[in-house]
C-alpha positions as CSV (number, residue, x, y, z in Angstrom):
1,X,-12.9,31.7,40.3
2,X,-16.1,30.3,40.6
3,X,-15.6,26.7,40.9
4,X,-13.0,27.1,43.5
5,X,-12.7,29.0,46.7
6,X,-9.2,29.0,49.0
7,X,-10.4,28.7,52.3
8,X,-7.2,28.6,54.7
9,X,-3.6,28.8,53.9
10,X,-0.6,27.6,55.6
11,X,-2.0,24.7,57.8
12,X,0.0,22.6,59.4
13,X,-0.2,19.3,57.5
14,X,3.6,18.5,58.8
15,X,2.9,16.2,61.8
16,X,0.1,14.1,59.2
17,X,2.9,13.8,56.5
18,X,5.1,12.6,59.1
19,X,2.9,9.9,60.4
20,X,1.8,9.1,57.1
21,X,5.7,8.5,56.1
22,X,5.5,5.8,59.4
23,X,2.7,3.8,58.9
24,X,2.6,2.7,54.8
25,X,0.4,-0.1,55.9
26,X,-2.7,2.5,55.8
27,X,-2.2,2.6,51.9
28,X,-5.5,0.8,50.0
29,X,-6.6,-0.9,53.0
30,X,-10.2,0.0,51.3
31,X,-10.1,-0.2,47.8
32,X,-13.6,-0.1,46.9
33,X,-13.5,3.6,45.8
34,X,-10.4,2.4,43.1
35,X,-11.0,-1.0,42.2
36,X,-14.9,-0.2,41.5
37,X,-15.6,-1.0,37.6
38,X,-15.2,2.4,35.9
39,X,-14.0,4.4,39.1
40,X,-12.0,7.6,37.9
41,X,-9.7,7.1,40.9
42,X,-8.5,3.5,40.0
43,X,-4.8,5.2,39.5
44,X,-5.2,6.8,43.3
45,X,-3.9,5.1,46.6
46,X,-6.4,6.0,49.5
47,X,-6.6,5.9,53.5
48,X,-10.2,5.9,54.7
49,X,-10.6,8.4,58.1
50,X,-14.5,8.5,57.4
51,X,-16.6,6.2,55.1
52,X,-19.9,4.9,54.2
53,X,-20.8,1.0,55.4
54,X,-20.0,-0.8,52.8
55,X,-22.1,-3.9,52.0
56,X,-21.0,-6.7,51.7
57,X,-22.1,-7.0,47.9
58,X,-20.1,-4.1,47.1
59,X,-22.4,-3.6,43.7
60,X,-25.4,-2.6,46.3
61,X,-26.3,0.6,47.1
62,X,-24.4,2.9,49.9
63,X,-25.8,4.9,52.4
64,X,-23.4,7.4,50.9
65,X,-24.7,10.3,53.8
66,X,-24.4,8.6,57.1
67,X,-20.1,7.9,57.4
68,X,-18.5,6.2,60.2
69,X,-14.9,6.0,61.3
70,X,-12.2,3.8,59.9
71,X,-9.1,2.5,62.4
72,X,-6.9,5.1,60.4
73,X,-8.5,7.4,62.1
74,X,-7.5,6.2,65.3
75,X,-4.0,5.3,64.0
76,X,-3.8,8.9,62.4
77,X,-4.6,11.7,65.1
78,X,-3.1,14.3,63.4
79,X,-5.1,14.6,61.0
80,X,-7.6,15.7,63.4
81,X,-6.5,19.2,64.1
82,X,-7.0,20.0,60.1
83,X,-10.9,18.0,59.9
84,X,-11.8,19.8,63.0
85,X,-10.3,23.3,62.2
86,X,-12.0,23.0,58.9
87,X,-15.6,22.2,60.2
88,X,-15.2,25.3,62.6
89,X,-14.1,27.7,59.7
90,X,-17.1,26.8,57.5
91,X,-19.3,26.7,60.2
92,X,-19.5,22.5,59.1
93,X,-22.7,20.9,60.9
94,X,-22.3,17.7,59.8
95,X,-18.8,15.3,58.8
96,X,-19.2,13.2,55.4
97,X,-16.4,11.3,54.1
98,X,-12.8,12.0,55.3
99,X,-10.0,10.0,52.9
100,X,-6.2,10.8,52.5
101,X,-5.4,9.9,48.4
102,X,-2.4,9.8,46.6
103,X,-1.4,10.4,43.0
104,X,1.7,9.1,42.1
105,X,3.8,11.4,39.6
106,X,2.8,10.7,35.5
107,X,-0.9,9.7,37.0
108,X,-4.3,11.6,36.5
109,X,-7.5,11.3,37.8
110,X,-9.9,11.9,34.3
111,X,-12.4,14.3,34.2
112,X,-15.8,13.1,36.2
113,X,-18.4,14.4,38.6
114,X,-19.6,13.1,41.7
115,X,-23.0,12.6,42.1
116,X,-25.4,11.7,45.6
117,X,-24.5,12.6,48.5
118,X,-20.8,13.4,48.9
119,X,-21.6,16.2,45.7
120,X,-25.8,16.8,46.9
121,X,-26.0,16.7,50.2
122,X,-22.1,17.3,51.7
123,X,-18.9,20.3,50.7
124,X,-16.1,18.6,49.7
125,X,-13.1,20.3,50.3
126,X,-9.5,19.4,50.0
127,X,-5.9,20.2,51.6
128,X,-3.0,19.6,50.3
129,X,-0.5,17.9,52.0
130,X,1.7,17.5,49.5
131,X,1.6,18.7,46.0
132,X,4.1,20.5,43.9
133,X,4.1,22.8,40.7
134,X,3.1,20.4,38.0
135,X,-0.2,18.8,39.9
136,X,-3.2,20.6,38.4
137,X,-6.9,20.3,39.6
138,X,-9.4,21.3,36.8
139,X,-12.9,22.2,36.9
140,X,-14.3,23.6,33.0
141,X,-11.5,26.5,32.2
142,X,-10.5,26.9,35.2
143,X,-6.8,25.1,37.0
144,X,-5.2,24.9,40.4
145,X,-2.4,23.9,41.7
146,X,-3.2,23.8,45.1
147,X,0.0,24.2,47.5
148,X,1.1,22.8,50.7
149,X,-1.2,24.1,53.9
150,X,-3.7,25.6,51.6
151,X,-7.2,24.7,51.9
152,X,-9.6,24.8,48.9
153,X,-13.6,24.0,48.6
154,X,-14.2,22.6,45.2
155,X,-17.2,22.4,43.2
156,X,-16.9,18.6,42.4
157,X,-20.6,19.0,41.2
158,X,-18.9,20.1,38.3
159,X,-16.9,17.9,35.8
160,X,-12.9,17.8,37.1
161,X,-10.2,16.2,36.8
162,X,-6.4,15.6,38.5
163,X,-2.8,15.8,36.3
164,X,0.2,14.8,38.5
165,X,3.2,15.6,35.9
166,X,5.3,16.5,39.1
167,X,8.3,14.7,40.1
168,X,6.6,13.5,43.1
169,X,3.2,11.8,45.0
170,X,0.6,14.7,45.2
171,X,-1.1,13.5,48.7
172,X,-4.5,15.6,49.7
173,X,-7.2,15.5,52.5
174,X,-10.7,14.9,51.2
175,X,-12.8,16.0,53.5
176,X,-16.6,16.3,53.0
177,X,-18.6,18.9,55.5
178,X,-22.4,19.5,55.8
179,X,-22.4,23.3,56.1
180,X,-25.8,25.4,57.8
C-alpha cells in the first residue's frame, strides 16, 4: 500500500470508548470543521483534544500549524496514553490537531483532500476506536477497513473518502504529528 501505512495494532482504546460512552456532552461542542460551507465532514460528529484558534469571523484565515488544547482534553485523559504513545513511535516532534469524529452508520465522508498545514506541514494518522466490517477508508484504488486498536498513517494529501455501511458509529482518533 502506498497511501497507507499500519503503524500499531491492538491499542488499548477501551478506557477512551468508555469515557466517551459517559460524557455525550463532548459531541459538536466545535462545529466549525462540520458546519463550514462545503466541509466534507458536515455528516461527522467531532470532539476537539487539539485545535487551531479560531477567530472570531470564522470565514478568516487559521493559523492552522500552531494548535492548542480544548477542555476535552482535560475531561478525556485517556486518550492520552494513545497521542503520546503515537508521537514516541514515529519519533513525532511536534502535536497538530487531535479530534475524536464519528460517523454514524449509512453516512460517508466524500472524497476530498486536505490542504495547509494539517496535510503540508503535519502526519495525520488515525486509530480506530470503533469501526466494524463495512466502514471503508479510500485513497485512489486502494480501501481499508481499519479495525479496533489498529493505528494507520494516511496520506490525506491524496483525495479520500469515508463509507460507514456498518450497523454501527465508526468513532476514530485524528491525530496530526510533526515527524523529524
Amino acid at each position: 500500500m502506498r497511501r497507507f501505512c499500519k503503524i500499531f495494532e491492538q491499542m488499548d482504546v477501551v478506557p477512551l470508548l468508555n469515557a466517551l460512552a459517559a460524557k455525550p456532552h463532548l459531541w459538536n461542542q466545535n462545529s466549525l470543521r462540520t458546519t463550514f460551507p462545503g466541509s466534507p465532514h458536515a455528516a461527522c460528529d467531532d470532539i476537539w483534544l487539539f485545535f487551531n484558534d479560531v477567530p472570531d469571523d470564522e470565514t478568516a484565515v487559521i493559523d492552522d500549524i500552531a494548535v492548542r488544547s480544548y477542555p476535552a482534553w482535560q475531561e478525556l485523559p485517556q486518550a492520552r496514553h494513545l497521542v503520546f504513545d503515537l508521537m514516541r513511535r514515529v519519533e513525532g516532534v511536534q502535536l497538530g490537531r487531535v479530534l475524536i469524529t464519528r460517523l454514524a452508520p449509512g453516512n460517508s465522508i466524500p472524497e476530498h483532500a486536505d490542504q495547509g498545514a494539517p496535510a503540508e506541514f503535519y502526519q495525520r494518522y488515525q486509530i480506530a476506536l470503533q469501526s466494524l466490517p463495512g466502514c471503508a477508508f479510500q485513497i485512489g484504488d486502494e480501501a481499508v477497513n481499519f479495525r479496533i486498536g489498529e493505528c494507520w498513517w494516511i496520506d490525506n494529501t491524496a483525495p479520500h473518502s469515508v463509507i460507514n455501511n456498518s450497523a454501527d458509529d465508526r468513532l476514530a482518533l485524528i491525530v496530526d504529528v510533526r515527524t523529524a
